[in-house]
N, C-alpha and C positions, 0 to 999 in steps of 0.2 A: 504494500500500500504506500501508495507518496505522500505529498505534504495536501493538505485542505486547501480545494480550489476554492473561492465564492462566487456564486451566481446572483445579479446576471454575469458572464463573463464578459471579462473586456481581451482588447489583442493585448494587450503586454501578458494577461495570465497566459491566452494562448501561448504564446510565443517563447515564453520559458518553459512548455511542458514539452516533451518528445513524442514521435510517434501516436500526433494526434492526428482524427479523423472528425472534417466537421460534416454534418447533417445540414441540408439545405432543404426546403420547402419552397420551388422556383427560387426567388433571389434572396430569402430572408434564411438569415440562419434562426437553427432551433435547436442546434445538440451538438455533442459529443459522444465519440466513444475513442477507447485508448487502447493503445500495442502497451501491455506494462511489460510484459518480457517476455522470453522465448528460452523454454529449458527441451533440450531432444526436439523431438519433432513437435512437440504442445506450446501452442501461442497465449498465452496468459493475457485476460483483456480486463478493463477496468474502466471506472467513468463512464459509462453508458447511460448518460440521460437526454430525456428531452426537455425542452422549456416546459413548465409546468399547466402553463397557459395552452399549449400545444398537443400535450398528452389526451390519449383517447380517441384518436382521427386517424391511428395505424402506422402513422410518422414512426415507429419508436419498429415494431416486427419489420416495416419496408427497409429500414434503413440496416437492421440488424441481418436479415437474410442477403442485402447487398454485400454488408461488409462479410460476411461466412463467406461467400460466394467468390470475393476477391482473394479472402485468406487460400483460400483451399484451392487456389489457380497455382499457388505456390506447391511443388511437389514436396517440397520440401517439411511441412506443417500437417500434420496427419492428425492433430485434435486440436481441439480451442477449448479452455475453461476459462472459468470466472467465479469471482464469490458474489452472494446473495444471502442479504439478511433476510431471515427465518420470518420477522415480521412482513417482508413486503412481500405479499401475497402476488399483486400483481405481474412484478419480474419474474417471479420463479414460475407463474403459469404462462407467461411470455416466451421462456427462454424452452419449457418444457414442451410448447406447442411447437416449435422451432426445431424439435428433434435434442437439448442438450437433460442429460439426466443426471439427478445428486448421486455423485459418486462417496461424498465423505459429509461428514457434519463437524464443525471446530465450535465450541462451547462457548470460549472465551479469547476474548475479555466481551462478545456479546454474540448471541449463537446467532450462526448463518451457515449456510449450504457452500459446497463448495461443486461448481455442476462442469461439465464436460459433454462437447457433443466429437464424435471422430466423421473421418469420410463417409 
C-alpha cells in the first residue's frame, strides 16, 4: 500500500504516483486505477476508484475489464490481484462479476479480501 492520495485529485498528486491509469468519460476525467507492483507473472493493482458523483453508471466494470484486457495483452502477466475491504460490498461483487475470486483473507490491522483473477 502507498502513501494517502486525496480526492478530488489534482495533476501534481497524479504526477508523483507511478504507473497510473486515468478513466475518462468522453473528455472529463472520473478515476483511477494503479500498477502497485509486479511479483512472477501477478500484476498487483490498487487505487481503483471512481468519482463518487460518477459511480453506478458502469464507469467503474467498463473501465476495469478495459484495463484486465490490456494487462493480459502482456504475455508476460498471467494473474492480476488486489485487496478489498470486507466492508465494501460493492467492489468485491464488482470484481467477483469480473471473473476475480478471494483467494486469502488478512484480518489486520482491518479485514479485507485479498482476490485474484488468472487468464
Amino acid at each position: 500500500m502507498g502513501p494517502r492520495i486525496p480526492f478530488p485529485l489534482t495533476i501534481q498528486v497524479l504526477q508523483d504516483l507511478e504507473g497510473i491509469f486515468s478513466i475518462f468519460e468522453g473528455q472529463e476525467f472520473v478515476g483511477v486505477i494503479q500498477k502497485i507492483r509486479q511479483e512472477d507473472s501477478n500484476l498487483h493493482i490498487g487505487r481503483f476508484f471512481i468519482n463518487p458523483q460518477k459511480q453506478g453508471q458502469g464507469l467503474g466494470r467498463q473501465a476495469l475489464r478495459k484495463f484486465v484486457s490490456l494487462v493480459f495483452e502482456n504475455g508476460d502477466i498471467g494473474s492480476i490481484s488486489l485487496n478489498v475491504l470486507e466492508a465494501n460490498q460493492a467492489a468485491q461483487h464488482l470484481y467477483q462479476k469480473e471473473g476475480f475470486e478471494i483467494v486469502q483473507m488478512v484480518e489486520a490491522p482491518v479485514r479485507k479480501y485479498i482476490m485474484k483473477k488468472s487468464r
